[in-house]
LUMZA-572715 format. One record per residue (C-alpha): chain; residue number from 0; x, y, z. Coordinates in nm, 4 decimals, m for minus. Example, Ala and Ser with C-alpha at 12.3 -4.5 7.8 and 13.67 -1.06 7.14 Angstrom:
['A'; 0; [1.2300; m0.4500; 0.7800]] ['A'; 1; [1.3670; m0.1060; 0.7140]] 
This chain:
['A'; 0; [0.0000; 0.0000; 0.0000]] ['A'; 1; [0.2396; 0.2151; 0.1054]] ['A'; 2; [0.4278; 0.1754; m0.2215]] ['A'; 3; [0.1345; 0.2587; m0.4467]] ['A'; 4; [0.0875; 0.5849; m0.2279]] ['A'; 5; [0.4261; 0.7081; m0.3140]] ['A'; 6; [0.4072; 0.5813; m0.6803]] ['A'; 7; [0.0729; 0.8468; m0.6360]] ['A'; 8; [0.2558; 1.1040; m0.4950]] ['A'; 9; [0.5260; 1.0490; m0.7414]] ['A'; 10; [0.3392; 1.1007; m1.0066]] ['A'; 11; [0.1851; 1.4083; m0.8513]] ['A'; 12; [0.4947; 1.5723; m0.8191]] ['A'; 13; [0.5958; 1.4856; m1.2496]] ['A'; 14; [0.2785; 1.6791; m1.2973]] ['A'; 15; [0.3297; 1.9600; m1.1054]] ['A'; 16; [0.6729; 2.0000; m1.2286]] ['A'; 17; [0.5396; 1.9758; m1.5653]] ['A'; 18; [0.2996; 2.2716; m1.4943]] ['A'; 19; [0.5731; 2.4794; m1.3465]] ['A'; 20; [0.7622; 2.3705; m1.6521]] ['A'; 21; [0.4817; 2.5011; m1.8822]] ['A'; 22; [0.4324; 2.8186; m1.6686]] ['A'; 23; [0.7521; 2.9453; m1.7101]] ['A'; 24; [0.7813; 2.8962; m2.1112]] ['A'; 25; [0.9204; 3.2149; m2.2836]] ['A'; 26; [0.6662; 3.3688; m2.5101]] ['A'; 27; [0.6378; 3.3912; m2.8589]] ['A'; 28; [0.6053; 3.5989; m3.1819]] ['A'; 29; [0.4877; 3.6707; m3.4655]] ['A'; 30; [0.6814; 3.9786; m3.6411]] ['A'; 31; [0.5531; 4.1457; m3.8860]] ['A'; 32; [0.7414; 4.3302; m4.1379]] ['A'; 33; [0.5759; 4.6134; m4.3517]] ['A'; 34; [0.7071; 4.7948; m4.6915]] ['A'; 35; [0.5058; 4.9643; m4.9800]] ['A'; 36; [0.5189; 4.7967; m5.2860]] ['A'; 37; [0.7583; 4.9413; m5.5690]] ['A'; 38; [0.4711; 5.0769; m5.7463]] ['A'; 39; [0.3208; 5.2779; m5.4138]] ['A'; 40; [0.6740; 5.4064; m5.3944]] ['A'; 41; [0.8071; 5.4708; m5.6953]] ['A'; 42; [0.4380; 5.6726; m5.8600]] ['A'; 43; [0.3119; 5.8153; m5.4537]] ['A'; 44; [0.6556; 5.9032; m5.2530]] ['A'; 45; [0.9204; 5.9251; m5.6039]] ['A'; 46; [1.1549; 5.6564; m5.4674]] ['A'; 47; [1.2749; 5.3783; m5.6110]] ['A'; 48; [1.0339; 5.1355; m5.3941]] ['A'; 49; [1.2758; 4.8855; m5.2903]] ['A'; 50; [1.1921; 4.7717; m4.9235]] ['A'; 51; [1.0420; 5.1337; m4.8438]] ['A'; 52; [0.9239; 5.0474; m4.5188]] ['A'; 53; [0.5585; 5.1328; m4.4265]] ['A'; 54; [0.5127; 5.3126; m4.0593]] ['A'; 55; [0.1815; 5.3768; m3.8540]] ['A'; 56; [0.0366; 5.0630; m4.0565]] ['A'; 57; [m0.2694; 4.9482; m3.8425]] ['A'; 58; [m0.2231; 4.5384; m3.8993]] ['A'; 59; [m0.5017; 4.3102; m3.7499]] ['A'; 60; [m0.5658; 3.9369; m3.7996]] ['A'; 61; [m0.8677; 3.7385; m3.8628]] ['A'; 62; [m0.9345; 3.3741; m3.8182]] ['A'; 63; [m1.1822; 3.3766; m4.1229]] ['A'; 64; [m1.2298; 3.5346; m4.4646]] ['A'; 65; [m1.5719; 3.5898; m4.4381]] ['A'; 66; [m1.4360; 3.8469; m4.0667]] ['A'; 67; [m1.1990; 3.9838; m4.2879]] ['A'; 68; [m1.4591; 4.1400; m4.5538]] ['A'; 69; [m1.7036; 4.1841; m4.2157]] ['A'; 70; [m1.4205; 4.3942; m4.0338]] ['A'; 71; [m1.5653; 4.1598; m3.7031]] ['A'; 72; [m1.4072; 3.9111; m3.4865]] ['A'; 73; [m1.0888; 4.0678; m3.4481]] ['A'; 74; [m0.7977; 3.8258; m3.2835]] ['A'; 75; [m0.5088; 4.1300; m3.2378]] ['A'; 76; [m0.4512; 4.4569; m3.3885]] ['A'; 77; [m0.1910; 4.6861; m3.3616]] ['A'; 78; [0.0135; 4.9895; m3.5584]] ['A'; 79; [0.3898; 4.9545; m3.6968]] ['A'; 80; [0.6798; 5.1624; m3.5643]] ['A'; 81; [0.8866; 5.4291; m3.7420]] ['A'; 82; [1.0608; 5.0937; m3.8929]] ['A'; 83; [0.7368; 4.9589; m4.0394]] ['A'; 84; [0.7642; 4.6724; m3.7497]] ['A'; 85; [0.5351; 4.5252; m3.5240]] ['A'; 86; [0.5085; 4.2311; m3.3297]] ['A'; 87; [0.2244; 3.9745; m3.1780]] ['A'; 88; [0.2726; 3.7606; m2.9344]] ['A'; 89; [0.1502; 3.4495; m2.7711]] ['A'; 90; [m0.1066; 3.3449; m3.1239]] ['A'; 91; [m0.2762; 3.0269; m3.1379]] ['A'; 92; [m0.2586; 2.7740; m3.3733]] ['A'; 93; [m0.4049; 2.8145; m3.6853]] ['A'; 94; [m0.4454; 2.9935; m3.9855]] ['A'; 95; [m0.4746; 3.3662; m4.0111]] ['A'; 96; [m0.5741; 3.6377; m4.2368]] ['A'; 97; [m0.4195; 3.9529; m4.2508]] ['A'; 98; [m0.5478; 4.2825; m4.3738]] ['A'; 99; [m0.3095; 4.6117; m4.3046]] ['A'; 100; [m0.4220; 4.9701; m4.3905]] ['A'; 101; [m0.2847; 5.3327; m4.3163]] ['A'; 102; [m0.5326; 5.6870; m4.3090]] ['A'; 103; [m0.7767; 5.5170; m4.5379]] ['A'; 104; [m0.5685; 5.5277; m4.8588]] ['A'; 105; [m0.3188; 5.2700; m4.8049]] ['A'; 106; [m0.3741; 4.8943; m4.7633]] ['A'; 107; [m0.2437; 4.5023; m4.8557]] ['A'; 108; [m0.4748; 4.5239; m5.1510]] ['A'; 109; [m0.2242; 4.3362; m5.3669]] ['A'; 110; [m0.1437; 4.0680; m5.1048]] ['A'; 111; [m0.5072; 4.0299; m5.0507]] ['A'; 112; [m0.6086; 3.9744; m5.4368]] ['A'; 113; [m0.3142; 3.7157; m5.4822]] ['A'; 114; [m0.4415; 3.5699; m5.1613]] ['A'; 115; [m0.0614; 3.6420; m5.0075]] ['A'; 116; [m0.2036; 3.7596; m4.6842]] ['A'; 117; [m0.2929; 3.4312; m4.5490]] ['A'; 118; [m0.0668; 3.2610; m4.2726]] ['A'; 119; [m0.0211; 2.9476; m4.1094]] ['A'; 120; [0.1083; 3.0110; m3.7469]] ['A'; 121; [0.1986; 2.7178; m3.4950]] ['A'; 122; [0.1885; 2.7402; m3.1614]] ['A'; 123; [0.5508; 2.8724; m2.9518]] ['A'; 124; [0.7169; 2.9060; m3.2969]] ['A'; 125; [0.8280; 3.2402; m3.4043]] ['A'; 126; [0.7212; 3.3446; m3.7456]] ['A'; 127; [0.7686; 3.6209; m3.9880]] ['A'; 128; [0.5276; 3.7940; m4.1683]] ['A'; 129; [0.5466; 4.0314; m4.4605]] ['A'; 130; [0.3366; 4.2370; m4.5678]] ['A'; 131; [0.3281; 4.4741; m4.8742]] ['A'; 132; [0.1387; 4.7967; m4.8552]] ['A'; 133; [m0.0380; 4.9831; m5.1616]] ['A'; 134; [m0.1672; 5.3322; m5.2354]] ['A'; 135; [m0.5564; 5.2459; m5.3383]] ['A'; 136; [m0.7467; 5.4496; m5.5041]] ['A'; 137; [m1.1478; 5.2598; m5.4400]] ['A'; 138; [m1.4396; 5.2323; m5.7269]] ['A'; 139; [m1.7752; 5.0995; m5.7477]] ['A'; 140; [m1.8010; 4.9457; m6.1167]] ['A'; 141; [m2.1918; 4.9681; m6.1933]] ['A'; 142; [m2.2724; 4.7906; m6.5048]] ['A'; 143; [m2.5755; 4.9202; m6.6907]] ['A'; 144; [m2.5644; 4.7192; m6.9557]] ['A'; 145; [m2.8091; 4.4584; m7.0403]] ['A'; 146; [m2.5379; 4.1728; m7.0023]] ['A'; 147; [m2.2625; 4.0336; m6.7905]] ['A'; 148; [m1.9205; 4.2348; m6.8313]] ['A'; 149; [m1.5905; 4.1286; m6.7818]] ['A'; 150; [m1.3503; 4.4248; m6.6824]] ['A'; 151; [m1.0000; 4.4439; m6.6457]] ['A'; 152; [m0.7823; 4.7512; m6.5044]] ['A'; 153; [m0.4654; 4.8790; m6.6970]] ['A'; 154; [m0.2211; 4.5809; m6.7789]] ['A'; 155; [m0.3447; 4.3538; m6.6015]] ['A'; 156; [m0.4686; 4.0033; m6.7858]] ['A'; 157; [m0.6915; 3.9375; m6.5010]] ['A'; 158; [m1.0612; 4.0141; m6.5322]] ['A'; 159; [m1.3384; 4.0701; m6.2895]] ['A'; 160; [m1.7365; 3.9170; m6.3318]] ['A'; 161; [m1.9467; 4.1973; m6.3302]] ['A'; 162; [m2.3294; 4.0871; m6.3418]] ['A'; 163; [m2.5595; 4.2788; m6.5322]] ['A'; 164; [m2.7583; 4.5649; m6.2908]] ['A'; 165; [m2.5158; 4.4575; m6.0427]] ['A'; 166; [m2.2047; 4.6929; m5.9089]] ['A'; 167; [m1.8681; 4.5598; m5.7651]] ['A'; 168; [m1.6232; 4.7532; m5.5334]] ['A'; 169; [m1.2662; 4.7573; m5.6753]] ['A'; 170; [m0.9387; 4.9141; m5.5713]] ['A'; 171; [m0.6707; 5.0939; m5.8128]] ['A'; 172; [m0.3309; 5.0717; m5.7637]] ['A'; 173; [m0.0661; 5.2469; m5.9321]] ['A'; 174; [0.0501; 5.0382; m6.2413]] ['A'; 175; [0.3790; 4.9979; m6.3210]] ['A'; 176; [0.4552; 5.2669; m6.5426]] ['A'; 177; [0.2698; 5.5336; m6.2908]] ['A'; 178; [0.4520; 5.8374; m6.1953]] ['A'; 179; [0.4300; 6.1103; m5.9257]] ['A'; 180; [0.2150; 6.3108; m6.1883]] ['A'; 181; [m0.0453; 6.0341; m6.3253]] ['A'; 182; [m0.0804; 5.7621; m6.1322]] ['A'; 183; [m0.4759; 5.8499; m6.0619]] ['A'; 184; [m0.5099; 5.7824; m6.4300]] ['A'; 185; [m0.6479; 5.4424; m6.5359]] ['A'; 186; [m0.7903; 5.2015; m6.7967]] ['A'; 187; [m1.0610; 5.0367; m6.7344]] ['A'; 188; [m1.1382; 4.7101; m7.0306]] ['A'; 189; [m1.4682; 4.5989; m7.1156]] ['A'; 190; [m1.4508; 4.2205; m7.2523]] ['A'; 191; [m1.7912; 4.0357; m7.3216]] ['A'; 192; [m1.6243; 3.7143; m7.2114]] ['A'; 193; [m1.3933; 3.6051; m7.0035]] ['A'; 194; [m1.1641; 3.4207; m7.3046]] ['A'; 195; [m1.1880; 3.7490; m7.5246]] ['A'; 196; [m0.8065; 3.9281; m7.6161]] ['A'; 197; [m0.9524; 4.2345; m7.7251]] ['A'; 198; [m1.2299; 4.4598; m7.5594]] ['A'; 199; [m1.5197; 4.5745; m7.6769]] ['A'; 200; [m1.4530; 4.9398; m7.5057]] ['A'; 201; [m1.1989; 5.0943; m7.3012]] ['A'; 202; [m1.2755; 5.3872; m7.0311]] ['A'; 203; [m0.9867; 5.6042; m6.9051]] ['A'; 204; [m1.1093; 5.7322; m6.5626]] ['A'; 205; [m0.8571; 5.9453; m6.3159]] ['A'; 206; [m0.9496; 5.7876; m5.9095]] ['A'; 207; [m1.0016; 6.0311; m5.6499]] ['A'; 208; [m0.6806; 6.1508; m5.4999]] ['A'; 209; [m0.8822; 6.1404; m5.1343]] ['A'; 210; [m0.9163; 5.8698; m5.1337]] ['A'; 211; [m1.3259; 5.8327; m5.1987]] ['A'; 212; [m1.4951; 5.6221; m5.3572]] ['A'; 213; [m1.4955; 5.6856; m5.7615]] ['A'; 214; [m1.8540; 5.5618; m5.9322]] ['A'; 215; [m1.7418; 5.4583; m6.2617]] ['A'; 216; [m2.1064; 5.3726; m6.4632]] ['A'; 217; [m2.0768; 5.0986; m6.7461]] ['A'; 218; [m2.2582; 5.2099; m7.0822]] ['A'; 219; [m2.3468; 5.5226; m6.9924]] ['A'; 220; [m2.0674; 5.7007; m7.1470]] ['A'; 221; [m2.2195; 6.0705; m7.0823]] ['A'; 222; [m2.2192; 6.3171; m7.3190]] ['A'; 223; [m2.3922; 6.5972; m7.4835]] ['A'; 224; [m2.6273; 6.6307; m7.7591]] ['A'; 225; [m2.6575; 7.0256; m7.8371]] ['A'; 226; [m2.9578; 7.1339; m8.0498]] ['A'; 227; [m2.8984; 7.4548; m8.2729]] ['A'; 228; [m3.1394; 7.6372; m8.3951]] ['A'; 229; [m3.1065; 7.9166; m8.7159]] ['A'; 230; [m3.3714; 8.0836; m8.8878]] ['A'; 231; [m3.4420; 8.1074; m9.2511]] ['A'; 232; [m3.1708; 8.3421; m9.3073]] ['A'; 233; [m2.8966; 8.0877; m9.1382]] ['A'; 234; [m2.8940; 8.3381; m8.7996]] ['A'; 235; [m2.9210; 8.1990; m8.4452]] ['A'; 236; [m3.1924; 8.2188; m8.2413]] ['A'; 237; [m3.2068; 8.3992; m7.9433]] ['A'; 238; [m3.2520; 8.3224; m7.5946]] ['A'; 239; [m3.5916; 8.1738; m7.4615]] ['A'; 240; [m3.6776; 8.1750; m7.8715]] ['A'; 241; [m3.6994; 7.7881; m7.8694]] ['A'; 242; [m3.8613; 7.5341; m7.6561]] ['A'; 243; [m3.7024; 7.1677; m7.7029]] ['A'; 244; [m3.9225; 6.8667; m7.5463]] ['A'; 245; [m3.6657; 6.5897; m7.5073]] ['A'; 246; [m3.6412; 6.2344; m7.3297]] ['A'; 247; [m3.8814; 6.3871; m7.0206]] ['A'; 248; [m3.7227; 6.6884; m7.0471]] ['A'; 249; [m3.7914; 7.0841; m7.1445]] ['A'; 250; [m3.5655; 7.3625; m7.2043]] ['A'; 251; [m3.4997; 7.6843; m7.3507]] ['A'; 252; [m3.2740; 7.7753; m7.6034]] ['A'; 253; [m2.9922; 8.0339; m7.4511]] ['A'; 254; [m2.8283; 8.3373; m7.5665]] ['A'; 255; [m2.6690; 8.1593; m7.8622]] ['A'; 256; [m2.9615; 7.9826; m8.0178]] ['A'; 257; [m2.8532; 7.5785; m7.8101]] ['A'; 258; [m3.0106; 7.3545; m7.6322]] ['A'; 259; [m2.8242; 7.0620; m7.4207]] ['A'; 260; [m2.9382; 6.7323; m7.3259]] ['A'; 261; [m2.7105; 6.4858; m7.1614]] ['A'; 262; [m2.6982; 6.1685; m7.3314]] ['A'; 263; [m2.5779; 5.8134; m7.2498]] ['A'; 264; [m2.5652; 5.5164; m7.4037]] ['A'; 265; [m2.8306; 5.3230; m7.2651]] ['A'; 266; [m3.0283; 5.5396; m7.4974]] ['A'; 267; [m2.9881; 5.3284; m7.7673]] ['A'; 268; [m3.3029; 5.3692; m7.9892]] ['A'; 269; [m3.4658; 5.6498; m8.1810]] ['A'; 270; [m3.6123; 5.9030; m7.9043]] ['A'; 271; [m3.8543; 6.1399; m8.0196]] ['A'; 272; [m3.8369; 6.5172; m7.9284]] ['A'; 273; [m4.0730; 6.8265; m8.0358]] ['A'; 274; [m3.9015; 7.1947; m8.1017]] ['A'; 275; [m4.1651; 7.4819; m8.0948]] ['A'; 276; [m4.1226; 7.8296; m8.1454]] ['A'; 277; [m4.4454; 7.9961; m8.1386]] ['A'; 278; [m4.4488; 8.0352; m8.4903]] ['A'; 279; [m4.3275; 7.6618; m8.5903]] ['A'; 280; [m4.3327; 7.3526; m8.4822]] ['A'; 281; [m4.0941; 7.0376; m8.5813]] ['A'; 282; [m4.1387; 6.6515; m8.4427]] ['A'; 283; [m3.8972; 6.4065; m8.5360]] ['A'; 284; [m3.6596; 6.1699; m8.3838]] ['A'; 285; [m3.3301; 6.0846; m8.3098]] ['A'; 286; [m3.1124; 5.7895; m8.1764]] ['A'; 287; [m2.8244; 5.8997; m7.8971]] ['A'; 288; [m2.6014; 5.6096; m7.9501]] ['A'; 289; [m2.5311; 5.6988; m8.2766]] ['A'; 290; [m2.3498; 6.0233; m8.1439]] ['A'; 291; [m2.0440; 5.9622; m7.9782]] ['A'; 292; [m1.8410; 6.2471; m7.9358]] ['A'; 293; [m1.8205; 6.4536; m7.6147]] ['A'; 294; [m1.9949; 6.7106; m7.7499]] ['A'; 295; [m2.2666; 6.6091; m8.0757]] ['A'; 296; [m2.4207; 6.8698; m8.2311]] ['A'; 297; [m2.7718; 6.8645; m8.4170]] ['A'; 298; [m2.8567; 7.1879; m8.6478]] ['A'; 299; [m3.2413; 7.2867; m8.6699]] ['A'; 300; [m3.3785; 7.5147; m8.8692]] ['A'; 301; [m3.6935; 7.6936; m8.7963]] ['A'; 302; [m3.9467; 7.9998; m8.7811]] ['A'; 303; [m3.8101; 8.2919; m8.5291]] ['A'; 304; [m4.0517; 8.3604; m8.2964]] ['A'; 305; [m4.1497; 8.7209; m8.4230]] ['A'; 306; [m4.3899; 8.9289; m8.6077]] ['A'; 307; [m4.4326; 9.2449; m8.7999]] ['A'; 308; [m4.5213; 9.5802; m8.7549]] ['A'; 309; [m4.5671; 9.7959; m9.0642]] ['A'; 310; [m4.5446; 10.2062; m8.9895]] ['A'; 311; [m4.7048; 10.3866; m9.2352]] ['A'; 312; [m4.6557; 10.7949; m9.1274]] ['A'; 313; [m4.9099; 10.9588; m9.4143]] ['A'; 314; [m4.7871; 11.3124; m9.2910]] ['A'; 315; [m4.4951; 11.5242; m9.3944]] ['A'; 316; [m4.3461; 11.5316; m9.0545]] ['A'; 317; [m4.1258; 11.3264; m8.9031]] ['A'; 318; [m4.2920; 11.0893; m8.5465]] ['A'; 319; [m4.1421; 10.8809; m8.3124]] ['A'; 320; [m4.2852; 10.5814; m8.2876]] ['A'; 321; [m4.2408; 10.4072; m7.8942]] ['A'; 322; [m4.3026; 10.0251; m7.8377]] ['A'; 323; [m4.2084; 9.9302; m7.5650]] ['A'; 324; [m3.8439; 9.9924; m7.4726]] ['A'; 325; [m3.7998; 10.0727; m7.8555]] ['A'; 326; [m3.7972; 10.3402; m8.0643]] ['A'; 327; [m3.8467; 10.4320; m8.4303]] ['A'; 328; [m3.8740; 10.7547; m8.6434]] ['A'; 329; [m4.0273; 10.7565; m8.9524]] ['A'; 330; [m4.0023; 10.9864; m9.1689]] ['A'; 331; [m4.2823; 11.1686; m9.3735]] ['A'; 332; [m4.4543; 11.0053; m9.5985]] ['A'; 333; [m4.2816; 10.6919; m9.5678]] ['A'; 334; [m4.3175; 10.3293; m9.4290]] ['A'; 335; [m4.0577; 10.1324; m9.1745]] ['A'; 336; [m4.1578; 9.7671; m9.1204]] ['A'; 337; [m4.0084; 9.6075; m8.8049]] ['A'; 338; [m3.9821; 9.2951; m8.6462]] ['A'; 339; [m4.0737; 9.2799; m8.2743]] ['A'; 340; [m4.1792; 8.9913; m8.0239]] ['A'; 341; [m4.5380; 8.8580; m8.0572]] ['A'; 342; [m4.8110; 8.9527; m7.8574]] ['A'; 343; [m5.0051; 9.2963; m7.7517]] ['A'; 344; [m4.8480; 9.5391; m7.8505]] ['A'; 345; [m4.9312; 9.9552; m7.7232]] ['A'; 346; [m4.7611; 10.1673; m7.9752]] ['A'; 347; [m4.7328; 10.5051; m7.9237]] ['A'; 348; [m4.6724; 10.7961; m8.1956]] ['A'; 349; [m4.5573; 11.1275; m8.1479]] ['A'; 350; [m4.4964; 11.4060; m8.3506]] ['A'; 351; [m4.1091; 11.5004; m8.3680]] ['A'; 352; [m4.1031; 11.8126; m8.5373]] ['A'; 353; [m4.3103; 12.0869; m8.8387]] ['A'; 354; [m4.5653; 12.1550; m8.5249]] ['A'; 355; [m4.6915; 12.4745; m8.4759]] ['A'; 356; [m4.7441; 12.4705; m8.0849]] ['A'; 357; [m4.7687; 12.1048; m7.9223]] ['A'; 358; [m4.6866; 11.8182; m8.1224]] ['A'; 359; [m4.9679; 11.5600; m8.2699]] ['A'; 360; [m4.9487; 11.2370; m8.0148]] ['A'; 361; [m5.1802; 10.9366; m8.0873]] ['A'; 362; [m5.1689; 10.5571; m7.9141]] ['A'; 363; [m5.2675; 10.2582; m8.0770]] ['A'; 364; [m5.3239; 9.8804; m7.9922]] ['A'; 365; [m5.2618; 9.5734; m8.1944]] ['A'; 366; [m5.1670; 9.2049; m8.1723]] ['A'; 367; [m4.8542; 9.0807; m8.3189]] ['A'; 368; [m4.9162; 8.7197; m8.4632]] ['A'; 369; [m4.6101; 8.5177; m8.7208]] ['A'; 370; [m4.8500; 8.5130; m9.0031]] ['A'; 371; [m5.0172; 8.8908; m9.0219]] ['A'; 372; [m4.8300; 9.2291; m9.0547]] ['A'; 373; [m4.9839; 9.4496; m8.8227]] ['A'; 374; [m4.9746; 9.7680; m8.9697]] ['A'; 375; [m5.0109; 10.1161; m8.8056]] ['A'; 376; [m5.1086; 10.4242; m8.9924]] ['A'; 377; [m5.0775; 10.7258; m8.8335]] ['A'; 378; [m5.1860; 11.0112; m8.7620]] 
């Protein structure tokens, strides 16, 4: 008995050891190395980006993908030192996933897309990690167009699934050729399949330098269709002359006889519109996508919006003839037609000179219509 109870006790004392043993282990890390990648600092800081380390770099690890994209379930955080180090201590086993990011416009964007930011740790084993920091530039792709679109960004042979009516949040990073000067200019490629060499469209864009979020619309392509409107004589209307009903829209010709309407190119079939100008009316139609320049410009030709007025002074004196903020003198015996606005008109006449004591001064009413000369004999 006596020998079991110290075979007990024995073994007691092996397993307390053992958890003095374990209690006293050193500790240990995971470092973590950060640099921008030659791209970030060759086109952002004008070096030559060769291990440019990355300070004040918040890095955290997840345990899962799907916390990653979440931003949740956080296993450590923390910010690199003026040497782009930092160091984590004590991790589990397992595998981790690491996202790093710096004042909103800097983060692992590359390492994440080639999938280099996942790690395998094991338990009281130290372990490097390195991780390579980009200058991102985020859009949201929204494809309009009424079928799927692959898109690729600058060189790259890679393309990305975007659904049709469906948007997708990517990040631009300078390419390789970026400098100091353009690297928030891209190319965006539009492939209809994912096999295709050559795309259908290509859309230079130039990101947000803040860092915001860019909204870069598929098949819209905005632009402007300008209608121009001349009169019979080839002149250019005037302001307010011309009233343009276009795709649920109505404006006013300005100062120099145009009207704009933005255009895209999900307006892809004939779209009727209706120009009036009091005195004439066209209808027709016309199909947007067929216009493709920045500026497209349509030439119309119709009535000016003005009437007549025909003077006749029978006398042998000279009158001034008022209407409105105009004036006129006519001469005796003769006849000055004018062209005026439409609409009631009061039209006053006054003798200007071959009066004896008080000139001869007479007011008339008339309506101005396109069609009829109103004409005004006086006195």
């Amino acid at each position: 008995m006596k020998k079991v109870i110290l075979t007990i006790l024995a073994a007691m004392a092996i397993g307390v050891m053992g958890c003095k043993k374990e209690q006293e282990e050193l500790p240990s890390y995971a470092y973590v190395y950060t640099y921008y990648t030659e791209n970030t600092a060759r086109a952002v800081f004008g070096t030559r980006g060769i291990a440019d380390k990355a300070p004040n770099v918040t890095v955290t690890l997840y345990k899962t993908k799907t916390d990653l994209e979440q931003e949740k379930n956080k296993v450590v955080s923390g910010v690199t030192d003026a040497n782009g180090n930092l160091q984590f201590e004590n991790l589990e086993d397992g595998i981790y996933y690491v996202v790093a990011s710096k004042e909103g416009c800097f983060y692992n964007a590359t390492d994440i897309e080639k999938e280099k930011n996942i790690v395998t740790y094991i338990k009281n084993k130290e372990m490097n990690i390195y991780v390579h920091i980009d200058k991102i530039s985020p859009i949201d792709i929204n494809n309009y167009w009424d079928k799927d679109v692959y898109v690729s960004i600058d060189d790259e042979t890679d393309k990305v699934l975007v659904e049709k009516s469906k948007s997708k949040r990517g990040y631009l990073t300078p390419h390789r050729w970026a400098t100091p000067t353009d690297y928030l200019e891209h190319t965006l490629k539009l492939y209809n399949n994912s096999f295709d060499t050559a795309p259908f469209r290509e859309m230079r864009i130039t990101a947000n330098d803040n860092c915001s979020v860019l909204p870069v619309d598929l098949n819209t392509n905005k632009r402007n269709l300008i209608f121009v409107f001349e009169d019979e004589q080839r002149k250019l209307l005037g302001e307010g002359d011309v009233a343009v009903q276009f795709n649920g829209e109505t404006k006013f010709t300005n100062n120099v006889g145009e009207i704009s309407f933005e255009i895209t190119d999900t307006m892809n079939s004939e779209i009727p519109y209706i120009a009036y100008s009091y005195c004439q009316t066209k209808n027709s139609s016309i199909n947007p996508y067929q216009y493709k320049d920045s500026n497209n410009y349509v030439s119309i030709q119709i009535r000016r919006p003005k009437g007549k007025i025909k003077l006749n002074n029978t006398s042998t004196s000279p009158y001034t003839v008022t209407i409105g903020s105009e004036q006129y003198v006519v001469e005796g015996g003769r006849t000055k037609t004018i062209e005026t606005s439409l609409g009631s008109k009061n039209i006053n006449v006054k003798q200007k000179s071959g009066y004896i004591l008080y000139p001869t001064v007479k007011d008339y009413t008339g309506t101005v219509t396109c069609d009829e000369i109103l004409t005004v004999t006086f006195p």
